[in-house]
N, C-alpha and C positions, 0 to 999 in steps of 0.2 A: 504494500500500500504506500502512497505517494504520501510523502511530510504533509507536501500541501496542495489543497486543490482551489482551481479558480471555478466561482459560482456565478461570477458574474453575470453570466449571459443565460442561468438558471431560471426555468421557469417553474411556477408552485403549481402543485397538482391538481389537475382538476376534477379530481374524483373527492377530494378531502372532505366534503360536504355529503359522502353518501356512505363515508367508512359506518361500520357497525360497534356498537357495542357489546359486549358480551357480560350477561348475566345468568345467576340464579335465581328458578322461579320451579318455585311449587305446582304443579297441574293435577288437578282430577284425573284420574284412571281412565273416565269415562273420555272426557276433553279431549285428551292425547290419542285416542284411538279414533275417535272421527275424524282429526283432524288427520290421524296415518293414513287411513282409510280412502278421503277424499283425495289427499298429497297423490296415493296411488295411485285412483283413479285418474287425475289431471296429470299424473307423469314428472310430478316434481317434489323435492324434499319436504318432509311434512312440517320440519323446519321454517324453508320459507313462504310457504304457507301460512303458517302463521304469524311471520313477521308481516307479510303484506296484508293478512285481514286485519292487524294490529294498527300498523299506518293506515288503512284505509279509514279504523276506527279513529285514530289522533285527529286526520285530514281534516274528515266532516266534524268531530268534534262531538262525536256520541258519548252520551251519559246512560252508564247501566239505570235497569229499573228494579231498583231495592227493593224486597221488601221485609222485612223481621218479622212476619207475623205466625 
């Protein structure tokens, strides 16, 4: 590796606004199997799956409907 490098003519990435985060989250038994389920049926990780009904939920700004009783 080089002492030093020139960045000058460096451009910032243009994906940096779409990196992921990764976390832990608890799921229902139930949850996680439709969501395998349907991933399989569309042909894609059950994973992103539910990142993108996740964002689609943030997007529109959906509030679950509670309720304790």
């Amino acid at each position: 590796m080089k002492e030093e490098y020139d960045f000058s003519s460096a451009r910032k990435n243009p994906y940096v606004k779409r990196l992921k985060q990764q976390v832990t989250i608890n799921l229902d038994s139930e949850a996680v199997a439709y969501f395998k389920a349907l991933a399989e049926k569309l042909g894609i990780p059950y994973q992103t799956l539910i990142n993108l009904y996740l964002s689609d939920c943030a997007k529109s700004k959906k509030e679950p409907k509670i309720s304790w009783n």
